[in-house]
C-alpha positions in Angstrom: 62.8 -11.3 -6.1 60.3 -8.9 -7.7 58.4 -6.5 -5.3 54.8 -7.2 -4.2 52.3 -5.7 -6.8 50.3 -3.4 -4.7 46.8 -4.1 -4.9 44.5 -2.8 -7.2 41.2 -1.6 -7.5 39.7 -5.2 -8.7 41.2 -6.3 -5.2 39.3 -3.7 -3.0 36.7 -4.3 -4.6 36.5 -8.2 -4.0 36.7 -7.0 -0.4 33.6 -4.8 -1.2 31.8 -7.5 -2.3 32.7 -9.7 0.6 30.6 -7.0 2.0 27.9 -7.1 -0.2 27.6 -10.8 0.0 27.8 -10.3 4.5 24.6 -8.0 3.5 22.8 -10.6 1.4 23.2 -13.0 4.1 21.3 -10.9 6.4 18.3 -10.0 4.0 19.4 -6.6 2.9 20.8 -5.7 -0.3 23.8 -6.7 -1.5 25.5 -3.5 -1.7 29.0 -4.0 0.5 31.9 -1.1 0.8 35.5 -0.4 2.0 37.2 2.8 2.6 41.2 2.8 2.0 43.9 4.3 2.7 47.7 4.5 1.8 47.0 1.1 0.3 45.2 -0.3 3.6 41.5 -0.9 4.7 40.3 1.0 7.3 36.8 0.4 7.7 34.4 -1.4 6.1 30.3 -1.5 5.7 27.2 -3.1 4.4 24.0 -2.4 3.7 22.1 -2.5 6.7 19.0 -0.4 6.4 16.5 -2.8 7.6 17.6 -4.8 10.4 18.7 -0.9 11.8 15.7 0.8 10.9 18.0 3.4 9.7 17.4 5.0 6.3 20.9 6.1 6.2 22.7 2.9 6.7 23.3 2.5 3.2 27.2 0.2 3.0 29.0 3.7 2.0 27.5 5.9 4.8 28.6 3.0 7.3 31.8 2.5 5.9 32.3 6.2 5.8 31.2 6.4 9.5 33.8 3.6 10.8 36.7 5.4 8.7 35.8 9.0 10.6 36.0 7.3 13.7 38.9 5.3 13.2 40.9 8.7 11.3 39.3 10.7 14.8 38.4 12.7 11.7 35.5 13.7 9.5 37.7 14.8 6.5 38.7 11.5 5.0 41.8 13.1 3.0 43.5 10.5 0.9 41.0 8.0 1.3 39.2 6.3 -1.5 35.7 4.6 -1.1 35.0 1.2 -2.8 31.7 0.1 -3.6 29.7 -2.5 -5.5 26.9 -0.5 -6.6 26.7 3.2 -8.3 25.8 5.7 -4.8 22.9 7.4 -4.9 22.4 10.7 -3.9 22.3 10.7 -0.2 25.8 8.6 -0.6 27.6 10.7 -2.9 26.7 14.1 -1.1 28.5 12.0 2.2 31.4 11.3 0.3 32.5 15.0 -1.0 31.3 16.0 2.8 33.9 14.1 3.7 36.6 15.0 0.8 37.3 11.5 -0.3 39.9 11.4 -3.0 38.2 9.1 -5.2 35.7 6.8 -5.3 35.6 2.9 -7.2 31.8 1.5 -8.1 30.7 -1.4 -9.4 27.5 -1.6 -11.3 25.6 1.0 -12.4 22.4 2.0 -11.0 19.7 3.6 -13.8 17.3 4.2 -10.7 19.2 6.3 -8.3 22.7 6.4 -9.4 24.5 9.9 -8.4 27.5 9.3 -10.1 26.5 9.6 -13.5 23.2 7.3 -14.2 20.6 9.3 -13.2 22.9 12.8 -12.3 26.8 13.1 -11.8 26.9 15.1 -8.3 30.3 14.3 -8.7 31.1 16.9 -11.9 29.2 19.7 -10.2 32.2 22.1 -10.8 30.7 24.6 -8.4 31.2 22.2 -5.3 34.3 23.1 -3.3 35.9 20.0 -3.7 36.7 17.5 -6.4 36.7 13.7 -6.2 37.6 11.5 -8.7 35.6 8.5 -9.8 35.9 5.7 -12.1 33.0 3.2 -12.3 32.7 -0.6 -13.5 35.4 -2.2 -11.9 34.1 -6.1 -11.6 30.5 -4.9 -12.8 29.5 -7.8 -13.6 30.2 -9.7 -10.6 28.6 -7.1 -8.5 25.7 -6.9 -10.9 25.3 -10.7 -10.8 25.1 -10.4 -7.2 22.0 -7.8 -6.9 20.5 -10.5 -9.8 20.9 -13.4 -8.3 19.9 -11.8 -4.7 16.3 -10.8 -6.2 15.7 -14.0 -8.2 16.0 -15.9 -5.0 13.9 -13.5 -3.3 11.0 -13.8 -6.1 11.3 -17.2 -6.2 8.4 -18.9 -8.1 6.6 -16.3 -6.3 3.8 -14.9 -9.0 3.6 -11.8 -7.3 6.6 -10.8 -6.6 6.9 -7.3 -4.5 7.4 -3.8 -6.0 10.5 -2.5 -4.6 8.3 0.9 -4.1 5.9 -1.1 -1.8 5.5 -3.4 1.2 3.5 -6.2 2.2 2.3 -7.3 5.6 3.5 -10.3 7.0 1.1 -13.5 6.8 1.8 -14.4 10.5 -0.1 -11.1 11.0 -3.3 -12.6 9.8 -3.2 -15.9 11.6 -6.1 -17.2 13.7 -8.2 -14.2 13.1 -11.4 -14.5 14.7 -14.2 -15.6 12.5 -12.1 -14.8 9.2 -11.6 -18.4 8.1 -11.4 -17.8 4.5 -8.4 -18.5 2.3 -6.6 -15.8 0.8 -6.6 -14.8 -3.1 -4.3 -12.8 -5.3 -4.1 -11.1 -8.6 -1.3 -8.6 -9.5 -1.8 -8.8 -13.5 -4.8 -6.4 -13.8 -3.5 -3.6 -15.7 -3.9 -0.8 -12.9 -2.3 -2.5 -10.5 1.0 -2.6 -12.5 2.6 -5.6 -10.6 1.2 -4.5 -7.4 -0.6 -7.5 -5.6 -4.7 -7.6 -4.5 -6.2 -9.6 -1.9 -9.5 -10.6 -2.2 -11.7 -13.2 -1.0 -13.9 -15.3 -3.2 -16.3 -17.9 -1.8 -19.2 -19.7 -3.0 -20.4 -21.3 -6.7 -19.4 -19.5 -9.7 -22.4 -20.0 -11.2 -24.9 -18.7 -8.5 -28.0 -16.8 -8.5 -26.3 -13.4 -6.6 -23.0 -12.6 -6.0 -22.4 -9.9 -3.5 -19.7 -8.0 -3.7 -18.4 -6.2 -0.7 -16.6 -3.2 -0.8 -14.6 -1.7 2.7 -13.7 1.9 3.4 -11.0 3.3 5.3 -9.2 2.2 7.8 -10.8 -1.3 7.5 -10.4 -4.0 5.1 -12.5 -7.5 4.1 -12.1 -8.7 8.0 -14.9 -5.6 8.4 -17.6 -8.5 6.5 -17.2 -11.6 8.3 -20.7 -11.7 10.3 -22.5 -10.9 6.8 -20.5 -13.5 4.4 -21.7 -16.5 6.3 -25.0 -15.3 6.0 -24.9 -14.9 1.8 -23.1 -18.3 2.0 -25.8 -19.9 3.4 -28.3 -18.8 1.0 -26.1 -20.2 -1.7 -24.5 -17.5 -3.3 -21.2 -16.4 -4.0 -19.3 -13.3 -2.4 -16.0 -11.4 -3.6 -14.6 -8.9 -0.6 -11.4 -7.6 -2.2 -8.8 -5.6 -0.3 -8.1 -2.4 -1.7 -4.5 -1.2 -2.2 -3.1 -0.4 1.1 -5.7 -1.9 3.4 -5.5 -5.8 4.5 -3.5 -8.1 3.0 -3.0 -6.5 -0.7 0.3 -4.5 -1.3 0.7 -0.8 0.6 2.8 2.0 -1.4 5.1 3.6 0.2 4.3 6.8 -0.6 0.7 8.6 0.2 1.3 10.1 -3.1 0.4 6.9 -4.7 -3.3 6.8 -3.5 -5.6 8.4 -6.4 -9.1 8.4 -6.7 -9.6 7.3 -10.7 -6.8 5.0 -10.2 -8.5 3.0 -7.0 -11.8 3.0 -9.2 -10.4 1.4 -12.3 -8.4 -1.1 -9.8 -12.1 -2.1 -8.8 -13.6 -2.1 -12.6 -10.7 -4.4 -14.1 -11.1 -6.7 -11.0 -15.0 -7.2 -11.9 -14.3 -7.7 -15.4 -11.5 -10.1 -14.5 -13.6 -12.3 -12.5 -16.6 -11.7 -14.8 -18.9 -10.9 -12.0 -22.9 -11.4 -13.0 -26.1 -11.1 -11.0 -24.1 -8.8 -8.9 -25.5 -6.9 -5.2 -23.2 -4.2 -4.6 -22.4 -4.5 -1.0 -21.0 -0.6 0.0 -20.3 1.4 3.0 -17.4 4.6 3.5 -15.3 4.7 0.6 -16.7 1.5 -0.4 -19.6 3.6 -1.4 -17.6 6.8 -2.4 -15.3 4.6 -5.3 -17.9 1.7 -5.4 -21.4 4.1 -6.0 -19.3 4.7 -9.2 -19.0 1.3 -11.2 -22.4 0.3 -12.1 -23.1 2.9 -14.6 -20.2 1.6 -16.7 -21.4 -1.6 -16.7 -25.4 -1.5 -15.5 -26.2 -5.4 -16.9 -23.7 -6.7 -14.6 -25.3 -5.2 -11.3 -28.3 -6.8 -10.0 -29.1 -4.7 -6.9 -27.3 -2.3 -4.5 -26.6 -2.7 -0.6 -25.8 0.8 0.4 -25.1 1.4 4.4 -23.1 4.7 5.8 -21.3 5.7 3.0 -22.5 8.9 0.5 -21.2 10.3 -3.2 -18.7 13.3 -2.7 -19.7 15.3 -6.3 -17.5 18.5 -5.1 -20.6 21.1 -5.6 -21.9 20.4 -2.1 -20.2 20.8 1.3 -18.7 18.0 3.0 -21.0 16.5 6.2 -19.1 18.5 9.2 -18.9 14.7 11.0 -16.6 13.7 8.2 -14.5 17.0 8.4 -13.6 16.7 12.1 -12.3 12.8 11.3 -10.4 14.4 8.5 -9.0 16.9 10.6 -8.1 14.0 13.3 -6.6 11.7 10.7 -4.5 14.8 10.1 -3.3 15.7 13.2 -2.9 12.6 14.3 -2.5 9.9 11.7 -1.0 6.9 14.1 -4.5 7.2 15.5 -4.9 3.3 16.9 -7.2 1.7 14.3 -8.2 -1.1 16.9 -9.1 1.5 19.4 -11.2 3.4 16.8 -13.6 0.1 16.5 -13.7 -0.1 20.0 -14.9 2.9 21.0 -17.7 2.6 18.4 -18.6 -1.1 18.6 -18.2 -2.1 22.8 -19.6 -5.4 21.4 -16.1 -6.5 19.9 -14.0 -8.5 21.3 -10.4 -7.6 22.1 -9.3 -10.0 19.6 -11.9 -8.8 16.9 -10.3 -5.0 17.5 -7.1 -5.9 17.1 -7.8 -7.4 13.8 -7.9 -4.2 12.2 -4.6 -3.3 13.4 -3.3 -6.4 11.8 -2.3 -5.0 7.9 -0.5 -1.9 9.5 2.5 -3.2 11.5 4.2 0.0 11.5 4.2 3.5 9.9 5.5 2.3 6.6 2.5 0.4 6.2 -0.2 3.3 6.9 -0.2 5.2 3.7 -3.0 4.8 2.6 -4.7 5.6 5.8 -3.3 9.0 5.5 -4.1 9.5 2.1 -7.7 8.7 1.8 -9.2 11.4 4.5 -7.9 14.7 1.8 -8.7 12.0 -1.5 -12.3 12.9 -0.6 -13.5 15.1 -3.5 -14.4 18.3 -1.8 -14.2 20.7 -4.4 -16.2 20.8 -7.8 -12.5 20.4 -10.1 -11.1 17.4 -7.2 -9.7 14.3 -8.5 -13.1 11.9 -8.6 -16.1 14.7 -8.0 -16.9 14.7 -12.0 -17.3 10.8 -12.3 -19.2 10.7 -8.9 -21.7 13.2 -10.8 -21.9 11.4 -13.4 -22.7 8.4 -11.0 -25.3 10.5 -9.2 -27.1 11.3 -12.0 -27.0 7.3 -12.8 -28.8 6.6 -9.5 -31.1 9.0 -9.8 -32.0 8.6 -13.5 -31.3 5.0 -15.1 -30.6 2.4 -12.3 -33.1 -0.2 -12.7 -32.4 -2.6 -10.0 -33.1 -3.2 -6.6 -32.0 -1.2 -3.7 -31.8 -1.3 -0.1 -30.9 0.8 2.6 -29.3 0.2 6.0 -28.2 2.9 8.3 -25.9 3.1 11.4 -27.5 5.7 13.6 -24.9 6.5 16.1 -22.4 7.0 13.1 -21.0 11.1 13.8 -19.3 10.7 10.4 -21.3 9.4 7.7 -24.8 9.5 9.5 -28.4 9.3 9.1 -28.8 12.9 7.5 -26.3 12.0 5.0 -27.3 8.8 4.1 -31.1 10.3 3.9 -29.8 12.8 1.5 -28.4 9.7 -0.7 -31.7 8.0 -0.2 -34.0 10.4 -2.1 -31.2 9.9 -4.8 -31.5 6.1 -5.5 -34.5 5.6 -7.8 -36.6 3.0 -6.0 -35.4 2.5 -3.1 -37.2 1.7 -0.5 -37.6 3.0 3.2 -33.7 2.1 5.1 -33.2 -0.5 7.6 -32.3 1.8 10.8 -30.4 0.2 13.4 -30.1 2.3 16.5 -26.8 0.6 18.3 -24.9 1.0 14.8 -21.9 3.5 14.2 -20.2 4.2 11.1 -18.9 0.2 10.9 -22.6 -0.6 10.3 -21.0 -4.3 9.1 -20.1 -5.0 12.9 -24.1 -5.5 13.6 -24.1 -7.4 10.0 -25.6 -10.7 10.5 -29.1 -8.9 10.7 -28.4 -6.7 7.9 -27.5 -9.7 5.4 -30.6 -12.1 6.3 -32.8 -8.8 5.4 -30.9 -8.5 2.0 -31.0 -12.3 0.7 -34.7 -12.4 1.4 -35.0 -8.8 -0.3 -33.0 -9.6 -2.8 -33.3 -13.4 -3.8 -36.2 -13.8 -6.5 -38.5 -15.8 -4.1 -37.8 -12.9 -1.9 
């Protein structure tokens, strides 16, 4: 009888992709691993990074923690480490930690590949130690897999999720109250790159006014549900779009993402997308800071301006010392509780309504934004955003030519009445502001009021 072939690596690495296909079945990606030695498996991992909440547990560093244990050892000797996708950094610094003797991949990965895609950490010569590696054993097998996992996942989805951002849950926005309004989506604009916007979008086409209603931060559309009803009613049309990061569009990752220009052409390609006419521009906090800045590019599609706590940050005055000390808090503490915040400003909310705000941010991941918008405030004269707010300020001042009106939130210790007088005296026409003495910052919270003033200012007959 001949002797038993000993197995090669195309045999490990159908164990590996067992593995990966264990890892598939559990949601993750279908990256599996095995760790052998003297011809025999002695530990085995998969990708397990989310159910863990571990941003290690990548299928080598778990396979590479089972072997240590079951060696007693953290020098894996005489080991080699199959896997069925290229190791990225973090992976391939673990594996000459732990002096593997060689490791067997699978695919390639061109985004993060350590082993010779992206870098080679392996052919450092200067490391201490040497591990041999040979790549695309059964690559396309375990390239089919990672396909066919992310096919599935996009399904006929249209907006299928950047792998660089994440996207609260729709059970987080059930039974919200007095947010009835069906959700809307566009990820083609071209700023947006395949990232997905929310916005809301009620009313005729066709009618004489649309309002369109801009949030700040940390709020999102939810922030003008007692004023919609109201522009409803008088027959118009409303668009209250999410920005990036806030409510139910897409939140980067990373805080680095968050820019001012790019936010502002985000908002200009969504108003010539929808082809918005006989618009009210409905602002307040960084609704005003990006939204101050669109009409002058396009002044015949703008109709009239609804301007409550918000102001133009042009970098060649200094910032209102209320809005410093919230920068300062966001810093020091930025999982402040967003529900709490409204709460403390608005006692009139319900328990329900507050916690509607903490709805888009399950977690940390989902909070970038929130910690990138305090410090994206153009303070200085050469800041990302000050020149085109200039330029916006000299539009209001000099050339706007439609109506105007004013409503201020007098309890607001951020954005408040000397600021928004300031921003007053640099609107051409506008008339003496609404003041409402029980209004904070969230000046929409006491809303209803606020929109029955505008549609009869606004609307012809008005």
């Amino acid at each position: 009888m001949c002797p038993a072939q000993p197995p090669s690596d195309e045999d490990f690495m159908q164990l590996a992709l067992a593995q990966a296909h264990a890892a598939a079945e559990a949601g993750e990606v279908p990256v599996g691993a095995v760790v052998v030695r003297d011809g025999q498996v002695i530990a085995t991992g998969r990708n397990h990074p989310i159910g863990s909440h571990d941003p290690t547990a990548h299928a080598e560093v778990v396979a590479l923690r089972e072997a240590a244990r079951t060696l007693g050892n953290y020098r894996l000797d005489g080991c080699t480490l199959y896997v069925t996708l290229e190791p990225c950094a973090m992976c391939s610094g673990a594996m000459l930690h732990a002096r593997l003797a060689r490791v067997v991949f699978g695919a390639t990965d061109p985004k993060t590949g350590a082993a010779g895609s992206v870098l080679d950490l392996f052919a450092q010569p200067r490391l201490n130690h040497q591990t041999e590696v040979r790549g695309g054993v059964l690559a396309e097998a375990c390239s089919e897999m990672l396909r066919d996992f992310f096919k599935e996942r996009r399904g006929g989805n249209p907006h299928p999720l950047r792998d660089d951002a994440l996207r609260t849950p729709d059970d987080r926005f059930k039974d919200l109250p007095g947010y009835p309004w069906a959700p809307r989506y566009l990820s083609d604009l071209p700023a947006l790159q395949g990232l997905r916007l929310h916005h809301l979008d009620e009313g005729p086409a066709d009618a004489s006014l649309t309002w369109l209603c801009l949030h700040g931060n940390p709020a999102w559309s939810y922030l003008y549900r007692h004023m919609i009803p109201v522009f409803l009613g008088a027959g118009d049309r409303v668009v209250a779009p999410d920005l990036i990061g806030f409510g139910r569009s897409d939140k980067p990752k990373k805080d680095s993402a968050h820019h001012f220009l790019w936010h502002r052409q985000v908002l200009l390609e969504l108003v010539e997308r929808l082809d918005l006419r006989r618009v009210v521009l409905v602002v307040q906090d960084w609704g005003g800071l990006l939204g101050l800045t669109l009409p002058m590019e396009a002044p015949a599609r703008y109709a009239g301006l609804l301007v409550m706590n918000t102001t133009l940050a042009c970098g060649d005055a200094p910032l209102s010392p209320g809005f410093l000390a919230w920068r300062e808090m966001c810093a020091s503490r930025p999982d402040f509780d967003v529900a709490r915040l409204f709460a403390r400003g608005n006692p009139q909310m319900s328990e329900a309504e507050c916690a509607a705000y903490n709805a888009p941010f399950p977690d940390r991941g989902h909070r970038a934004a929130l910690r990138a918008f305090p410090p994206m405030v153009p303070e200085l004269a050469d800041d990302e955003g000050a020149a085109v707010s200039r330029r916006a300020r000299d539009f209001w001042r000099e050339q706007w030519a439609g109506r105007s009106l004013m409503a201020i939130g007098q309890q607001d210790p951020v954005l408040g009445e000397p600021v928004m007088r300031a921003l007053h005296a640099g609107i051409r026409g506008c008339p003496p502001p609404l003041l409402l003495p029980q209004a904070g910052h969230f000046v929409q919270e006491h809303g209803a009021d606020i929109a029955r003033a505008a549609v009869r200012h606004f609307h012809p007959a008005g």
